[in-house]
TIPA-183005 format. One record per residue: residue in three letters; x, y, z of N, C-alpha, C in turn. Coordinates in steps of 0.2 Angstrom, whole numbers, plus 5000, padded with zeros to 4 digits. Example, Ala and Ser with C-alpha at 12.3 -4.5 7.8 and 13.67 -1.06 7.14 Angstrom:
2
ALA506649725039506249785039506649845039SER506449895035506849955036506450005039
***
This chain:
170
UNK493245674934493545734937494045774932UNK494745734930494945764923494645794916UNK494145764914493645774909493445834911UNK493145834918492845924920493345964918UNK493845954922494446004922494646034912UNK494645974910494646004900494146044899UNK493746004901492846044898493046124899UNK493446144906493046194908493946234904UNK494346224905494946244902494746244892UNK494446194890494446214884493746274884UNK493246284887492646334887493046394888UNK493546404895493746474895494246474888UNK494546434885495246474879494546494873UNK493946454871493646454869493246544866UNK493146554875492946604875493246664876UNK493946654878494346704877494546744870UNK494646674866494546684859494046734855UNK493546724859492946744859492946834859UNK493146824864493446904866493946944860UNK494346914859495046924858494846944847UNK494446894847494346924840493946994836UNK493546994841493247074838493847144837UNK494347134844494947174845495347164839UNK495647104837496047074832495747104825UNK495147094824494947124819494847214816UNK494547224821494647294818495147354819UNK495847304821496547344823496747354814UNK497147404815497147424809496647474804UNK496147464807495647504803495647584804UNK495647614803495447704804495047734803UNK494647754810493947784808493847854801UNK493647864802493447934797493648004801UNK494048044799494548094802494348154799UNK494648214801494348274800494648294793UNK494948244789495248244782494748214776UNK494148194779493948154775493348184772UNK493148174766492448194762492248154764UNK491448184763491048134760490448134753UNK490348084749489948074746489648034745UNK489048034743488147984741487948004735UNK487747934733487147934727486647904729UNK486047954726485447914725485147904719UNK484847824718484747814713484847854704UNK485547854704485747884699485847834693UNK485947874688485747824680486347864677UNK486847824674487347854668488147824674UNK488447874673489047844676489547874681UNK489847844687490247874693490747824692UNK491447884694492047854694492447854701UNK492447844706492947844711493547834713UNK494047874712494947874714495047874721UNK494947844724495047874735495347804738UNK495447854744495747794749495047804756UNK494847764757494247774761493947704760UNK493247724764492647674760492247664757UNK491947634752491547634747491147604748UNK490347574750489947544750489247574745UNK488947524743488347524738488147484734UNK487547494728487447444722487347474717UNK487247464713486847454706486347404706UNK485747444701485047374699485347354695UNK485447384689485847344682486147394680UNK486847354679487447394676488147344677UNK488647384676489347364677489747404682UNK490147354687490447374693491347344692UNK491647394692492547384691492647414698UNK493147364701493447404706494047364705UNK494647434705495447404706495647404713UNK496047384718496347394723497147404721UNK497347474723497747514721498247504728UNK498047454731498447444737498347364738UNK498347334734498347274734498647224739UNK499347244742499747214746499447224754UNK499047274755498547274763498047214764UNK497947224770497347174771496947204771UNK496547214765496047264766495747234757UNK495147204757495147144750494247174748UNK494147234742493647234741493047174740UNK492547184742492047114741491647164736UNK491547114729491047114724490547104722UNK489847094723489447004724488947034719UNK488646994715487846994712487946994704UNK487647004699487747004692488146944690UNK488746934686488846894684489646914682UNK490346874685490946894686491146894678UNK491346964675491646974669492246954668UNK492646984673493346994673493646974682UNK494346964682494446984690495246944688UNK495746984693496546974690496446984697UNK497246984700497446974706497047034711UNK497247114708497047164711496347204708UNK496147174703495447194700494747144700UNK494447164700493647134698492947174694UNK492847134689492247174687491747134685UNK491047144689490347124686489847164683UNK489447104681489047134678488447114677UNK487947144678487047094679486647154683UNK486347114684485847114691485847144698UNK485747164702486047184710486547174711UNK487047204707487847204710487747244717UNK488347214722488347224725489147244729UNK489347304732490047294733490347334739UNK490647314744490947324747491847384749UNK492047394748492747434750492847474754UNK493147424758493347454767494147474766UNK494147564768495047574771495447574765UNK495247564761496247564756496047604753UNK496547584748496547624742496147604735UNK495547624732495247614724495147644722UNK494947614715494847644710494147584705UNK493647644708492947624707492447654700UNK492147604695492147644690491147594690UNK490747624690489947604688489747664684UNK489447594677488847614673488347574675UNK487747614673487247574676486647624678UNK486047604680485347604683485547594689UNK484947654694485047624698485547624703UNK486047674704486747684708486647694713UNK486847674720486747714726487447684727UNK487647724730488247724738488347784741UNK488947744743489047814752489847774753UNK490247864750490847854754491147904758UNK491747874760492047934763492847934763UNK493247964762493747964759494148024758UNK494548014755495048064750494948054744UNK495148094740495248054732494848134727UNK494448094722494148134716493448094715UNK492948104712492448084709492348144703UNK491948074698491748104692490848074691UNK490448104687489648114687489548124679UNK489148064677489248084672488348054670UNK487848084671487148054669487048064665UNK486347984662486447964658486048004652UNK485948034647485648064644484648044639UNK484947984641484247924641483647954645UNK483847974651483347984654482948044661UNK482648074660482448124661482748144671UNK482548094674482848084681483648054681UNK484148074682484748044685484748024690UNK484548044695484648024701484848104706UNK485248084712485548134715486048124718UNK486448164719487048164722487148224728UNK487748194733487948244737488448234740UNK488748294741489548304743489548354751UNK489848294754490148324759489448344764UNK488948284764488248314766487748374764UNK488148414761487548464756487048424755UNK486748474753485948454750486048424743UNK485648364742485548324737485448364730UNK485848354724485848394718485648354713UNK485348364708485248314703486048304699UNK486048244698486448204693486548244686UNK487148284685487048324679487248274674UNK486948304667487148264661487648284657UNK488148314660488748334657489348324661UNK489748274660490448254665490648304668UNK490648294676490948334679491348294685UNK492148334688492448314690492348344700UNK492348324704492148344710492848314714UNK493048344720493748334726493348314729UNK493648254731493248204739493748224743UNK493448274747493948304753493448344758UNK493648354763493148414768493048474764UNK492448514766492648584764493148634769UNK493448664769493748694773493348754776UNK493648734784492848754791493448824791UNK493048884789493148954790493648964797UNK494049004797494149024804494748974806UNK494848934801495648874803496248894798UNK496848904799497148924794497548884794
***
């Protein structure tokens, strides 16, 4: 009879835990607000740089992936995975290879890819810069703020990751 009574008192803290983790985890976080841009690549060739506070998700097929965390002291811990670990210090990481792969939820970075192959999707505050590669005839595409996809120019250019401002609001 005691045994029953554990079983069943360790199933419910067990389960309640259960519960109580999804909540615990995504406190803190902030969805994407009427402040935030957005931008995408697709499969672009040459190079993007990223200065924001937002998130950054995406790869590279082959190239090199730096990410700084500019806010290093949050919880909020870039994930880097694929290619082959170059560098990495307390607040930085950078690979290089093969299907890198990289994650940046909520804080603050500073994301810099060369490389074949570019896709991501962020959404944010900050700046971007585009700089395709001149190797090759396709760059890729990009778009800001949901616009129409544009080709990937071959001359550095610097872009505001921010909303456009909706007419009629002062």
């Amino acid at each position: 009879m005691r045994v029953q009574l554990l079983l069943r008192v360790a199933f419910f803290a067990a389960l309640s835990l259960l519960l109580l983790i999804p909540g615990v985890a995504g406190a803190g976080r902030e969805p994407p607000g009427p402040g935030d841009g957005t931008f995408s690549v697709r499969s672009g060739k040459g190079f993007v740089r990223i200065i924001a506070r937002g998130t950054i998700i995406g790869s590279v097929a082959n190239g090199q992936v730096r990410v700084v965390d500019r806010s290093p002291f949050d919880d909020r811990y870039p994930v880097v995975r694929g290619g082959k670990l170059k560098q990495s210090t307390f607040n930085s990481v950078t690979r290089q290879g093969k299907n890198v792969r990289f994650r940046l939820g909520g804080g603050m970075y500073r994301l810099r890819i060369t490389g074949r192959r570019i896709n991501l999707s962020a959404v944010g505050r900050g700046a971007v810069v585009l700089d395709g590669d001149e190797r090759y005839a396709d760059t890729g595409l990009y778009s800001l703020n949901g616009e129409e996809f544009l080709p990937v120019p071959y001359e550095r250019i610097g872009l505001p990751l921010m909303p456009e401002p909706v007419e009629g609001r002062g």
